[in-house]
C-alpha positions in Angstrom: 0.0 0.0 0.0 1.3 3.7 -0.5 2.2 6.0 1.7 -0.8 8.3 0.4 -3.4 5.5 0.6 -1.8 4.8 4.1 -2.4 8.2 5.3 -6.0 8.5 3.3 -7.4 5.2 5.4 -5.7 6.9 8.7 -7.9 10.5 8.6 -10.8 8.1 7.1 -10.5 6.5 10.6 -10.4 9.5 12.5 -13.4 10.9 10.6 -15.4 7.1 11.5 -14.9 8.1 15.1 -15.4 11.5 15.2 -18.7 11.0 12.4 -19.0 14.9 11.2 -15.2 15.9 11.2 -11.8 15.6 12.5 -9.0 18.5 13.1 -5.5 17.5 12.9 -2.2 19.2 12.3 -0.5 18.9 9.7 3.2 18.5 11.4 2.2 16.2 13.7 1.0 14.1 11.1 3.4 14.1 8.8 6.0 13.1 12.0 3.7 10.1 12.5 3.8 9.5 9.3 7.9 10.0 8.6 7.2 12.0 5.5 7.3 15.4 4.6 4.5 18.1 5.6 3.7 18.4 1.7 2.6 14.7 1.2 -0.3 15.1 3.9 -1.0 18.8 1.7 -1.2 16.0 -1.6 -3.5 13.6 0.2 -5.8 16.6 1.7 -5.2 18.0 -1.4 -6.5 15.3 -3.9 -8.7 12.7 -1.6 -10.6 15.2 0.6 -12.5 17.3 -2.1 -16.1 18.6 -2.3 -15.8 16.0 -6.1 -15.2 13.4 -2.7 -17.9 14.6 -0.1 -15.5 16.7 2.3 -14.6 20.6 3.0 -11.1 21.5 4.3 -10.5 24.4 6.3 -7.2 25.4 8.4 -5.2 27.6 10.3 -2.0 28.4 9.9 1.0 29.3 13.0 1.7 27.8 15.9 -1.6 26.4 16.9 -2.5 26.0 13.3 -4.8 22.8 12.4 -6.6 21.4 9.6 -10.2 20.6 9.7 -12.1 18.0 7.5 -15.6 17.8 7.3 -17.8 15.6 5.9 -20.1 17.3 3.4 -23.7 16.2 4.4 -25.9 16.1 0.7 -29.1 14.7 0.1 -29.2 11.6 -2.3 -31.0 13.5 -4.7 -28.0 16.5 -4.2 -25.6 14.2 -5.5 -27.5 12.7 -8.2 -28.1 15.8 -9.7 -24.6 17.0 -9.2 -23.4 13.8 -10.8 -25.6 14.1 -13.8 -25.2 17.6 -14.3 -21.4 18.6 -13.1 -19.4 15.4 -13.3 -20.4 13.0 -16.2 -21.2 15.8 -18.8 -21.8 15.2 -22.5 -19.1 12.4 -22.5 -17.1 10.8 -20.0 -13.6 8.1 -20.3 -14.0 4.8 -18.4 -11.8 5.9 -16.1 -14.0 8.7 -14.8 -16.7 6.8 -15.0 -15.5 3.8 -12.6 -14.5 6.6 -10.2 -18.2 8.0 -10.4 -19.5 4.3 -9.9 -17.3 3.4 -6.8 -18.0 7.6 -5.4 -21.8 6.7 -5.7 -21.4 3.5 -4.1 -19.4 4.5 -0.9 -21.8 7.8 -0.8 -25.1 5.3 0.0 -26.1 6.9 -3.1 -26.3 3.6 -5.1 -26.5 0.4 -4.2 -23.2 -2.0 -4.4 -25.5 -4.3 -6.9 -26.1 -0.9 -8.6 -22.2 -0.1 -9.0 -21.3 -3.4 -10.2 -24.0 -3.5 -12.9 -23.0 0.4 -13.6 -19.1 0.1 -13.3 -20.1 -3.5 -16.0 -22.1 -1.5 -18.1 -19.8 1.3 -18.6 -17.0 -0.8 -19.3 -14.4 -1.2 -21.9 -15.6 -4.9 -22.4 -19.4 -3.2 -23.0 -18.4 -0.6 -25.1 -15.9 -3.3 -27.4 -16.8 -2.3 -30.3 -15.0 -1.0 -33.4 -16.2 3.0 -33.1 -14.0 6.1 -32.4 -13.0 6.5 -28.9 -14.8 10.1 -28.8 -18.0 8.5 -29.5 -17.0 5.6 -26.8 -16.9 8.2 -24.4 -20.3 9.9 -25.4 -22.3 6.7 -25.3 -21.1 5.7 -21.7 -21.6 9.2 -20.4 -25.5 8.5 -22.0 -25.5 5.0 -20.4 -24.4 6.1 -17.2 -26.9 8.9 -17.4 -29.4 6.9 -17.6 -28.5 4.2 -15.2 -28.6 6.8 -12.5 -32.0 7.9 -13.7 -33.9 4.6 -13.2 -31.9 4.2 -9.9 -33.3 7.3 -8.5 -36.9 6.4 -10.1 -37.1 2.7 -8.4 -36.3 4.0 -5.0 -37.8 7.5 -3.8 -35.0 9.7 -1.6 -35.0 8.4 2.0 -33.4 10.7 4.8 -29.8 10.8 4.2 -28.7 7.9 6.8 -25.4 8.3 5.2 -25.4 4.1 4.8 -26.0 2.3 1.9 -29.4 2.0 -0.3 -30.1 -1.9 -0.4 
């Protein structure tokens, strides 16, 4: 495992115990970690985004901390942020697996739902002799409406923040 994924599942922890959010400085974890101050700025950086469900906020100086919060949105929030923000007109498999597994950790789909998603959006699906561009406009169409009927078959519950079975 790397060092980033290491320190990812570490604050993921914290944020399990805490529920909401966790402060934590940014020295003192990078001395626990025996790495440099920057690679906990990469990790916040790139794996605690609003695109992931969180908010960052710190203070710098002596007493300086960084706080994480989760980012409480409605099922429906984030469907319609998905559809409308994130897949666009046409989206690489790539993105679209990161979508899929998002979704799934989020409660927003069910894990049946991401594997026939993730399946459906595949490179295996989509195996046929066609331009890549129009690859990528196709699945961003599929996905579309795979999250559609999802959100049709079961109405938005209270965000419980668990998983949709």
């Amino acid at each position: 495992m790397r060092l980033s994924d290491t320190i990812e599942e570490f604050i993921k922890t914290m944020m399990r115990e805490d529920q909401e959010a966790c402060e934590l400085k940014r020295n003192e974890l990078a001395e626990y970690f025996h790495c440099a101050p920057s690679q906990i700025n990469y990790v916040l950086s790139t794996r605690f985004t609003p695109d992931h469900g969180y908010s960052i906020t710190s203070q710098r100086g002596g007493g300086g901390y960084v706080r994480i919060v989760r980012i409480q949105a409605s099922r429906v929030d984030r469907l319609t942020y998905y559809l409308n923000e994130r897949i666009g007109d046409s989206i690489d498999e790539q993105r679209a697996q990161i979508i899929c597994r998002q979704l799934k950790e989020k409660g927003t789909i069910s894990d049946r739902e991401a594997e026939i998603m993730s399946a459906a959006v595949s490179r295996g699906a989509l195996g046929v002799p066609v331009p890549e561009d129009l690859k990528n406009v196709l699945r961003a169409r599929i996905l579309k409406s795979m999250l559609i009927a999802s959100a049709r078959q079961r109405p938005a519950a209270p965000d419980s923040g668990a998983g949709e079975e």
